[in-house]
N, C-alpha and C positions, 0 to 999 in steps of 0.2 A: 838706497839698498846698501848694504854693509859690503865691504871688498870680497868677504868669504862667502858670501852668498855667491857674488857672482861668478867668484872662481870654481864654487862647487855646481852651479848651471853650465861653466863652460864645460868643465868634465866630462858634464852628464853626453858630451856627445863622442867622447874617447872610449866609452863602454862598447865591446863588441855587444852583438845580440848575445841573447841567449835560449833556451828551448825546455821547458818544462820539463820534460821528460830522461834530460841530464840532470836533473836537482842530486848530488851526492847524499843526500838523506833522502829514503824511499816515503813515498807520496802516500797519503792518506787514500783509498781507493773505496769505491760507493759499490755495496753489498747489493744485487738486487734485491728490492723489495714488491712483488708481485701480488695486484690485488686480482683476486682470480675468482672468478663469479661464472665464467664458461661455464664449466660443467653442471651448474645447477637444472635442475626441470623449469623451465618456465611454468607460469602462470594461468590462471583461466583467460585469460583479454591473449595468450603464446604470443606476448610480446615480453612483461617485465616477468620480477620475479616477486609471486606473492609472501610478505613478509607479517608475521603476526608478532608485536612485542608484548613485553606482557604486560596486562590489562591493568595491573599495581602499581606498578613505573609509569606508568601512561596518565594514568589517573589523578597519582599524587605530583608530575613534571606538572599537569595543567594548573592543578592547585597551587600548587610553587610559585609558577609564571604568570599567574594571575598576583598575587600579592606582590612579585617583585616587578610584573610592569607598573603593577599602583606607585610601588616605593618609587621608582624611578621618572615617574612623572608630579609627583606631590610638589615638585615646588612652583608648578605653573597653578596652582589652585590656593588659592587666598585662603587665609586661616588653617589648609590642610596641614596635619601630623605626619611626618614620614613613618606611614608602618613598610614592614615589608615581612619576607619569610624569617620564620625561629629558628634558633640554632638546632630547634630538633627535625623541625622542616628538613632543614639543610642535611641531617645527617641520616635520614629516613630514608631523601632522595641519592645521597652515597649509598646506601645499606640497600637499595630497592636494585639501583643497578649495577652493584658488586653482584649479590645474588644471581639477578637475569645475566650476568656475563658468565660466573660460575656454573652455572648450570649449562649456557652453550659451550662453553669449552670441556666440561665432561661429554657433553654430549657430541662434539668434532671427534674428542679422543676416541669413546666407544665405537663411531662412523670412520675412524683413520681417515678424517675430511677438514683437517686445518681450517680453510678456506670459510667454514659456517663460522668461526670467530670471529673473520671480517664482513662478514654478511651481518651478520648480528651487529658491529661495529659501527659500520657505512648505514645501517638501516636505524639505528638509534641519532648517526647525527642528521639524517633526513628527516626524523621526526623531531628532533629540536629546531633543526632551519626554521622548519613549516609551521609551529608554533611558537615561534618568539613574530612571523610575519604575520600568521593570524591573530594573533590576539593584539599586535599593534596596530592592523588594520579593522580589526574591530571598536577599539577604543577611536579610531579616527572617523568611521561608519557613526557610532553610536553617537557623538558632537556632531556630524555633520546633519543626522535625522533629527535632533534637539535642535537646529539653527532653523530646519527647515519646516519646523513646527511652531506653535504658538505656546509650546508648555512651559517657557522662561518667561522668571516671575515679573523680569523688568531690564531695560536697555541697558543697566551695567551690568547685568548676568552676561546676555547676550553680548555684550562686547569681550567681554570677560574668555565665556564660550569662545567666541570668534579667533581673539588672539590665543586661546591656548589649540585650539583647530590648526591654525600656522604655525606653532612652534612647533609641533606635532609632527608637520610637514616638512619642514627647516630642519629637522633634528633625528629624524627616523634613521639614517645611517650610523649615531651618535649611541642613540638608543638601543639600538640591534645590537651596536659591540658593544657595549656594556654589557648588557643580560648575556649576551651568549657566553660570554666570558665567563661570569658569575656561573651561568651551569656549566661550562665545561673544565672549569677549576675542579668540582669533586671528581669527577669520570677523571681527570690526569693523574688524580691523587691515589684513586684506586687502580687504577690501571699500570703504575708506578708502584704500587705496594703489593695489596692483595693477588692482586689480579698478577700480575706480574710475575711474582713469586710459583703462584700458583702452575704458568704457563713454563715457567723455569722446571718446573721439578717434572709437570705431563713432556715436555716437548724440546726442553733443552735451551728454549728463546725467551727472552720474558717478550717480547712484542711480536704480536700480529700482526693486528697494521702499527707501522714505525710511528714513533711520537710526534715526529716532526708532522704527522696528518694531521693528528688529534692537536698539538701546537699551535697546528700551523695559522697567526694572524691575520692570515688573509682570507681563512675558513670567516673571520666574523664579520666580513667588509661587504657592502653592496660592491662596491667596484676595489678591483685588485688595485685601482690606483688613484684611490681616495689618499688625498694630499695631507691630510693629517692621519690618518694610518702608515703613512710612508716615511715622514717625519720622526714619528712615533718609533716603530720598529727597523726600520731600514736607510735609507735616503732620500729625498725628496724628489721625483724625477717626473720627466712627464712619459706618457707612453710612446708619442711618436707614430710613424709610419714609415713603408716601404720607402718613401721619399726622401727620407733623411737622409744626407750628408753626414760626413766623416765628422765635421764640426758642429755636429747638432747635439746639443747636449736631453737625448732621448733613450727609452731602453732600447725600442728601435734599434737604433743605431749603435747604443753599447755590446747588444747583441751581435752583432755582427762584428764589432772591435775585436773581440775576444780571439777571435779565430786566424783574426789579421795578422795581431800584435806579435804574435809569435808563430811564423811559417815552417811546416814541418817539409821536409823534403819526399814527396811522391810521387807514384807514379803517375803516367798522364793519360789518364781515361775519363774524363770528367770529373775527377775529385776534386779540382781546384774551386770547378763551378759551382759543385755544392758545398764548399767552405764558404764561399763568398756570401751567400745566402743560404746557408744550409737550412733552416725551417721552414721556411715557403719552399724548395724543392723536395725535402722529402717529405710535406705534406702533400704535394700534389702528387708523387712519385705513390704515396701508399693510399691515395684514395683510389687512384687507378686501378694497381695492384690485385687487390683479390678478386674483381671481375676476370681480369685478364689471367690469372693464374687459374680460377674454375674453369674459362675455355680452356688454358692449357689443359688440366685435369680432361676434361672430357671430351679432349680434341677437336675442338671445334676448329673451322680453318681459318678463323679471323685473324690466330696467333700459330699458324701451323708450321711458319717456316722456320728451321733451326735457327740462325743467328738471333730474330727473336725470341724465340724458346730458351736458350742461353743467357740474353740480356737480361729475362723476368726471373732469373733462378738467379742471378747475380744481383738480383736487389735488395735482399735482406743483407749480404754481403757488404755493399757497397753505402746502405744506412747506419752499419757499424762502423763503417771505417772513421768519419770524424768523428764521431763519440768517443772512437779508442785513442783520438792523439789529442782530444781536449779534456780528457775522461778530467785530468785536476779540476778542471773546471766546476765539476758537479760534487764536490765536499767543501765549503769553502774554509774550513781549517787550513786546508792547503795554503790558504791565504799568507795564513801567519811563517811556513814552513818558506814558501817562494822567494816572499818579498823584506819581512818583519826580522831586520838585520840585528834587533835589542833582542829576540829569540836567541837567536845564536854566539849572541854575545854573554849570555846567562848560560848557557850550554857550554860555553868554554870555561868559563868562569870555575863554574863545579867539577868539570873536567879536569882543570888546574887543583882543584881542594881536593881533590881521591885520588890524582896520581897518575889520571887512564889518560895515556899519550895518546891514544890510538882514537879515544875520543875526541881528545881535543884536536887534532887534526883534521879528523872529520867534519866539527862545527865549523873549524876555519875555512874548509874550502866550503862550507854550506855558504858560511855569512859572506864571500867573496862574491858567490854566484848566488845570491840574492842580492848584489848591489848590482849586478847587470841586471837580474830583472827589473828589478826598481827602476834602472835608469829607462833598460828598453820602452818603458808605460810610460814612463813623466816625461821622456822625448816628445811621446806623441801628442798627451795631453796637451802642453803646453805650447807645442809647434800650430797645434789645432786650436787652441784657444778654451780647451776645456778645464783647463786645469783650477782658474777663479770660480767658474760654475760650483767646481765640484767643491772647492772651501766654501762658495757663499751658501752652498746647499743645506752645510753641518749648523754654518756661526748665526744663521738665521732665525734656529730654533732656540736659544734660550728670548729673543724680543718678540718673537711672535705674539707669545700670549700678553705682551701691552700693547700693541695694537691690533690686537686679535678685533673683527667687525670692520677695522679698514680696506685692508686686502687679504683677499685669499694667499696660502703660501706660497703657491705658484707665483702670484704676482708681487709677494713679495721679492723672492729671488727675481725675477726680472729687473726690479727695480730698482738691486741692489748691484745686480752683473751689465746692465744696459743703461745706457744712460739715454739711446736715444727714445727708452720706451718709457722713461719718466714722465712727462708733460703729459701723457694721455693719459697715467697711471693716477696723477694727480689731478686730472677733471674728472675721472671716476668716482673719487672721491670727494668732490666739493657739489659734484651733481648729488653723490648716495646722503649727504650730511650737514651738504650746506659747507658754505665757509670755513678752513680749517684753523684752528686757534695757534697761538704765534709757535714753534718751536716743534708742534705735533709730529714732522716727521726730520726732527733731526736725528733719533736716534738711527735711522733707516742713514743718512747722509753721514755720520759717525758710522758707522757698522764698513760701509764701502771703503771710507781712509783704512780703518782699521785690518780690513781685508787685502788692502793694497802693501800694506808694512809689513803683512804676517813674514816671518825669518823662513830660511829656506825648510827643518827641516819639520816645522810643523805645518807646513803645506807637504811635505811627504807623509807624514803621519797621516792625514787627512786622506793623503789619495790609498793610501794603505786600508784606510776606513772605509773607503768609497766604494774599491775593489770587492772588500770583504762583504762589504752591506748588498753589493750589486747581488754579486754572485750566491749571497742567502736569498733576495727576492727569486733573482732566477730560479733557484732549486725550488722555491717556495708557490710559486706562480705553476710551475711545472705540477707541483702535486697536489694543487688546487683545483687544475683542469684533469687531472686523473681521477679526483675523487668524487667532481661534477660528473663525470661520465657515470662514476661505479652507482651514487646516488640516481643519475637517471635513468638507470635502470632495474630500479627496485620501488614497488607499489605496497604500502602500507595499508594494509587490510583490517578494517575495525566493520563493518556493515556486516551481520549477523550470514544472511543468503551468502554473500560472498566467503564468509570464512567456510559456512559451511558445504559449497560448489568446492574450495578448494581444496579442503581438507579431504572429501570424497574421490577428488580426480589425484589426492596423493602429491598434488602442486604446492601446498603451503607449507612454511619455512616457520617451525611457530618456535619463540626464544620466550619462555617462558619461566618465571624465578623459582629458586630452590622448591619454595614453600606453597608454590601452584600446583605443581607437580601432581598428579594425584589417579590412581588409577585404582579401580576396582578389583582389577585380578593381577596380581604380581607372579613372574614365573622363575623359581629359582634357576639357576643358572650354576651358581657354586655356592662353596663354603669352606670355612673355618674353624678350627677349631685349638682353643688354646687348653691346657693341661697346664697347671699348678700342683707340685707337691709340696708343701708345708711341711719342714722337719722341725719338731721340737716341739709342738702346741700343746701335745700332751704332759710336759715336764711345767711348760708357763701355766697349764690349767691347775694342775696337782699342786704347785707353789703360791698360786689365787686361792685355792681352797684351802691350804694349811692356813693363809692372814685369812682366813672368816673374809677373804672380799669374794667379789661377783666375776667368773670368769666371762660370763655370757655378755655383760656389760662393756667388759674391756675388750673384747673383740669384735664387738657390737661396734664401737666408740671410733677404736682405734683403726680396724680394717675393715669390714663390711661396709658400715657407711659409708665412708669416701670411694670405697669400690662401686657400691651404687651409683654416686656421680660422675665415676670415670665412666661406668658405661652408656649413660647417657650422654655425654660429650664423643663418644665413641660408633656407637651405635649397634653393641653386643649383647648377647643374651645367657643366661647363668642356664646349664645345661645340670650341672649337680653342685652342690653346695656340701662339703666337711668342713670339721675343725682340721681334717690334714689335706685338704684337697679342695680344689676349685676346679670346674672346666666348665669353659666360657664358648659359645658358637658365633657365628657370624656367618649371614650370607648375602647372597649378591642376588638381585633382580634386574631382570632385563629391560626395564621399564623407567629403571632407576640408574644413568650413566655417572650421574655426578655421584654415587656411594660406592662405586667399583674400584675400592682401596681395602678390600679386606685383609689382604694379604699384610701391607703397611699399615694398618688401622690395629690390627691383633699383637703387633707389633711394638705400636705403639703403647697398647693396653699393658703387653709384658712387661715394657719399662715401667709404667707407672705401677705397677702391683708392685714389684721390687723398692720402688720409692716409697711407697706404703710401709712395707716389710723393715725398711734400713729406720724409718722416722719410728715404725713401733719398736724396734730394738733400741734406737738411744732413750725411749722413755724407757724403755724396760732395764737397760746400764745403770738411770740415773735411781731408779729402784731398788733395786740386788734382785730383779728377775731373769730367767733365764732367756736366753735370747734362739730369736726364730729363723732358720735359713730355710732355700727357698729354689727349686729347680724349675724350669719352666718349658713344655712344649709346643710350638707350634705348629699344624700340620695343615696343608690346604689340599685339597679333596676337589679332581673338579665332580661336577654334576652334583646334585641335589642330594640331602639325607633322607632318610626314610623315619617313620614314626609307626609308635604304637600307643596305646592310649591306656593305662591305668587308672576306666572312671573318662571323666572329663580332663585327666591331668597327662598331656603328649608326654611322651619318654623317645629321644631323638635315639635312631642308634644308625652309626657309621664308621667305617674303617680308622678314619680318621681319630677317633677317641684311643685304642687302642697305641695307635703309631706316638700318638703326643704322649701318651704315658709311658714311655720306653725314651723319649725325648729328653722326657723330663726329669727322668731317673740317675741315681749316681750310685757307683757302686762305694760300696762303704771300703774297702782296700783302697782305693786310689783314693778317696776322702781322706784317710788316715795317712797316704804317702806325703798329699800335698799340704797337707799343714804344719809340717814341720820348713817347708821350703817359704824362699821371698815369696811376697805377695808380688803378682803378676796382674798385668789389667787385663785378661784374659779371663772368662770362668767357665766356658766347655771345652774339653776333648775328650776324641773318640779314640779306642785303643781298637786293633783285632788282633783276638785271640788265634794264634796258628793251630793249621788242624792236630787234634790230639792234645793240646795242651791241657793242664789239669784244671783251669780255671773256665772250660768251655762251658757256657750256661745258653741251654736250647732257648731259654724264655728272652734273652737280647741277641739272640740270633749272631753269638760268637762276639760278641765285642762287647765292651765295657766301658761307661760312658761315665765323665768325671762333669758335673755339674751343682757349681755349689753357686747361688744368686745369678746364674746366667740364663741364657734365653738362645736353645737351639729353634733353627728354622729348616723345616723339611727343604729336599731338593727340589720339589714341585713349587715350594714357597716361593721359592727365589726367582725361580720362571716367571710365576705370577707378577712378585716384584719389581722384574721389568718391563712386564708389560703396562705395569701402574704407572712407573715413577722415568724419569730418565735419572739412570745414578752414573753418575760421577766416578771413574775410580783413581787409586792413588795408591801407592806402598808404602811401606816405614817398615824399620826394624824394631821388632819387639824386642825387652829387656830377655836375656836367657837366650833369644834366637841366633842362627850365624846368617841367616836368608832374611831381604825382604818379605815381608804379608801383604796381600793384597786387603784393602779393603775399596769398599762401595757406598757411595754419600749420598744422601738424595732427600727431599723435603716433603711431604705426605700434609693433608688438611685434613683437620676432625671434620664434625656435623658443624660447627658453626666456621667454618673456613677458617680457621686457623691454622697455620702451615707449624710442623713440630720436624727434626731433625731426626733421619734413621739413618746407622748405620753400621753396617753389616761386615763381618771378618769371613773371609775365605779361606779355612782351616784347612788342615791333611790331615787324616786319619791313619794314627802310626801303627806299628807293626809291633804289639806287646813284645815289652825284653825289659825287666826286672832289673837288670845288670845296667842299661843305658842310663843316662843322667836322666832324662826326659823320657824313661819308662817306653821310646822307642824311637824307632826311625821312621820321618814321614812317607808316607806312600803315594801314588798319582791321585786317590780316590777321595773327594773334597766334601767335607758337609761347612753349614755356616752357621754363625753365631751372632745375633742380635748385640752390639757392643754398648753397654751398659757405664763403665765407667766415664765419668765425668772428663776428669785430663784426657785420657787418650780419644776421648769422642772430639773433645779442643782442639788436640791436633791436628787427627785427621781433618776437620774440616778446616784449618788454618793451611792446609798443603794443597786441600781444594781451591780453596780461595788464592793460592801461589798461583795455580797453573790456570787462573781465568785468562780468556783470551780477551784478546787487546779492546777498546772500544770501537763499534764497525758503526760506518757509515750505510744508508741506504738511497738506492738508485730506483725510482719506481715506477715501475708499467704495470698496465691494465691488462686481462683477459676479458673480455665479455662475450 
């Protein structure tokens, strides 16, 4: 060993302790994440909770899983072709349950029941479990009833048969994480993107349940500590028991390290006892619990005397308490912030290159008080003998796979940290294989020298690795038994009586996709209504007719058509149709949660009509035709419109038409004021005329309204629009202004889940005065404006994007 090795071991015991909860840079901290299923109605069995998915996703997952358990067993069958599922398979089975998730998450929002996303969630990966085990215990049924029959054609079939029966057997754990993986790759994807987004703009979160569930590699393992799953993702460890010693190198007993290594100072009323063993006491502490609390509840005298009545009301109290002094423990980024002293040395670094003293002092006394903690762990490690374990743990996994079929990983780390368990290690093997060939496990005898040389500080690195790997199983392990609980308590209901008992008794939880949806009577609930005035169509017609062209053609071409497909992407209806007018309706059915975006959908249709409008005027520039401007209202109306009928042909009539045409109106004085001024990315205000002034017109109800390509949105709109969307808000200073504007960010999905960008200015309605720069002073009294321009839409949402908050950790318990 090198002189600087030793002298930096001898150190390592001049390090005072140190205590997590001093780290000079503030600690990553776990959000709780709560899977909450309590409140739902049980079932017809009033034990689970009846869940119906939809019958599409269900259908085409079995057809999936069927072609990719084939793909994944083809190579135990002689001459077989590896087929498997098509890229369109693949993307049907994304598209099938994006939809089934979009539609329960409209449908939480309409219910104000968050909680149906995770039920939906928990309930789709119960029905992946259960089929990737049926159908592989199917395929193992079906060999087993062909061996036990006479219908093989001849004894190498049957041999054939036999040995892929036992790989089968051999390899089921191997096979389960493969496929589960394979499906649960698209659900991360859309859960991540669509889905995500989606939940961002209803609710403010993109995740329901946290990723790390849906993540979590322990979701695809028969056992949480399958040696090559642990390898794999984590570290190689074995699980242990209560019995373990300090020096056992087990989670066991890592478990309980944790709490040791770093003692906080407390009071003395049994917290020490439950630090020493803190999961087994407050496991047995809360199973007791709610029996003894209901007697308390209903005074029974079993618990009647005060000081016990006291201790049972101090036990939720007293289960927080070491969670709160080892809480770093549950994020394990903390990892890198504690111990990971090249962090803080890259922090100082950059510190030094921008100048900020304040920072770099800061990192300095970080990276000081990360060499205590480092030292405080690799004391123990190595005073206890764990510290080779934990290198042989890492350097083991690149030779595995050459003598992968000698010994399991387990024993090879034994093999490699133990010498005295070699000699039985090696009749294992010459009993599994016969005699071993010359040199077979020198690599195993080379890995140990190698492991005994390693320099000091790549055995800290290592224990750095170890730490951080631990402490991700643990989180990981923790929301794998939280999510077994949430799964067993929910029963997947496909048998026709059954759905239909539950559906009856109002017990069934059905998540069914967009495009199932379907109901015979729809009851409106509200509506929308947009107004379009078209100035100038009559000057572009009258200049089409002087060339001998076709005006009918070129508005045909250029605006009506594409307006036809924005409304079907949309999902609006043409109420009347001009060459100088459009009004457009939209309503809402109660039957239908996931289309309750009218308000942001009408919205959305304004922007595109103006994109229309601006794309038919540069062909009309490149022409010498006259060009077309464009005012737009929209108004939202609760409660249903009324109809009359001319014939068979409805004629909608509603307040609302009326309000969007005075919306959408501009008065030609302030049209004439503002065109000689900068162009501003603004394009509505509202003026009020003072009483008595000469410009008072009964028909805009005293004020005068400047809208030239902009898009007012009534005050009821905007209510509605929060009730849709969570928006975002933010200020900036407009060009001309001396104040801040507020505006409002926020992300809306058409009819095919596409999320599009709306965002809304919070105007004041000024006080006409001729004499002002700005035609007036603004007043407390606010209307809004759909914001249209391109740059200042970029901005605002770049000031959004400033003020995200940080990334959060999650912490997670169950309700059931």
């Amino acid at each position: 060993m090198k002189l600087r090795d030793l002298c930096r071991r001898a150190c390592l015991f001049f390090y005072p302790r140190a205590d997590p909860n001093q780290s000079p840079v503030a600690l990553h901290t776990a959000v709780p994440a709560v899977i909450n299923l309590a409140g739902f109605t049980k079932g017809i069995d009033n034990v689970h909770l009846d869940v119906q998915l939809s019958p599409q996703f269900q259908g085409h997952t079995e057809t999936l899983l069927a072609a990719l358990v084939e793909q994944e067993t083809q190579d135990r069958r002689v001459g077989a072709t590896r087929r498997g599922p098509t890229f369109q398979q693949w993307e049907e089975f994304r598209n099938l349950y994006t939809r089934m998730m979009e539609a329960a998450t409209h449908q939480a929002k309409s219910k104000n029941e968050p909680s149906l996303v995770q039920l939906a969630q928990v309930a789709t990966i119960k029905f992946l479990l259960e089929e990737v085990d049926r159908n592989l215990d199917h395929m193992r049924q079906k060999l087993r009833r062909a061996l036990a029959s006479d219908g093989l054609r001849s004894d190498t079939v049957r041999i054939e048969a036999n040995e892929w029966l036992s790989w089968l057997i051999q390899n089921k754990a191997k096979l389960k994480y493969k496929i589960l993986r394979q499906l649960l790759t698209p659900i991360l994807q859309s859960e991540e993107g669509t889905l995500g987004e989606l939940r961002q703009s209803l609710w403010g979160e993109r995740w329901s349940l946290p990723r790390e569930f849906i993540s979590n590699p322990l979701l695809l393992a028969d056992s949480p500590f399958d040696e090559e799953l642990l390898m794999t993702h984590y570290v190689l460890l074995e699980e242990g028991g209560i019995q373990d010693g300090d020096r056992t190198y087990s989670y066991a007993a890592m478990d309980r390290l944790i709490p040791n290594l770093f003692p906080t100072p407390m009071s003395h009323h049994g917290t020490r006892t439950a630090l020493a063993q803190p999961e087994q006491v407050l496991a047995r502490t809360k199973a007791e619990f709610p029996k003894a609390a209901k007697k308390l509840e209903l005074g029974q005298g079993s618990v009647g005397n005060e000081p016990t009545k006291s201790n049972f009301r101090e036990v939720p109290r007293r289960e927080d308490s070491p969670k709160t002094q080892f809480a770093w423990a549950e994020v394990p980024a903390n990892v890198d912030l504690l111990f990971d002293d090249s962090l803080a040395t890259n922090q100082i670094q950059a510190a030094k290159r921008s100048g900020d003293e304040s920072a770099r002092a800061l990192w300095k006394a970080q990276r000081r008080f990360q060499r205590r903690m480092l030292a405080t762990v690799e004391r123990h490690f190595r005073r206890n003998g764990l510290l080779m374990q934990v290198v042989a743990a890492f350097e083991i996994v690149p030779i595995y796979k050459e003598l992968s079929g000698l010994l399991a990983p387990g024993e090879l780390h034994r093999f490699v940290v133990n010498q005295a368990a070699r000699k039985g290690l090696l009749e294992k093997i010459d009993n599994k294989q016969g005699p071993r060939r010359p040199g077979e496990m020198a690599p195993l005898i080379q890995l140990s020298q190698h492991i005994a040389k390693l320099s000091h500080r790549k055995e800290r690195d290592l224990l750095i690795k170890f730490v951080k790997a631990f402490l991700t199983f643990r989180r990981d392990l923790t929301h794998l038994q939280i999510l077994r609980q949430a799964v067993a308590v929910i029963e997947l209901r496909t048998n026709p009586n059954d759905l239909r008992l539950s559906r009856a008794n109002l017990s069934l939880h059905r998540f069914l996709g967009t495009a199932e949806i379907q109901t015979s009577v729809q009851t409106v609930r509200n509506h929308v209504i947009l107004k379009a005035d078209i100035r100038g169509s009559t000057k572009v017609v009258a200049e089409l007719c002087n060339r001998s062209l076709n005006p009918a053609s070129h508005f045909s071409l250029n605006f009506f058509d594409p307006l036809n497909s924005v409304l079907q992407t949309y999902g609006a209806n043409k109420v009347f149709i001009e060459g100088d007018a459009v009004i457009l309706s939209m309503t809402e059915h109660k039957e239908t949660p996931e289309h309750q975006f009218s308000a942001a959908r009408m919205c959305g249709i304004g922007k595109r009509l103006l994109d229309l409008v601006q794309k038919q005027n540069t062909s009309c520039r490149k022409n010498g035709l006259p060009e077309l401007e464009i005012g737009i209202g929209v108004v939202y109306c609760e409660g249903p419109p009324t109809f009359l009928f001319d014939g068979n042909q409805p004629i909608m009539i509603s307040p609302a038409i009326g309000m969007a045409d005075r919306l959408s109106s501009c008065s030609w004085m302030l049209r004439n004021e503002q065109t000689n001024q900068k162009r501003v990315a603004t394009n509505v205000q509202i003026y009020d005329i003072p009483q008595g002034h000469s410009r008072t017109e009964d028909k805009f109800e005293g004020r005068l309204r400047y809208n030239v390509n902009g898009i007012e949105l009534n005050k009821e709109g905007f209510v509605k629009l929060q009730s849709e969307l969570t928006l975002q808000e933010v200020t900036l200073v407009l060009p001309r202004d001396d104040t801040p504007t507020t505006f409002f960010f926020g992300k809306y999905p058409d009819l095919n889940g596409a999320l599009h960008r709306l965002i809304i200015r919070l105007g004041h309605i000024r006080s006409f005065d001729q004499r002002h720069p700005q035609l007036g002073i603004p007043m407390s009294e606010a209307f809004y404006e759909v914001i249209v321009d391109d740059t200042l839409r970029s901005q605002v949402e770049a000031a959004v994007n400033a003020h995200k908050p940080p990334l959060r950790y999650h912490q997670a318990r169950i309700a059931l």
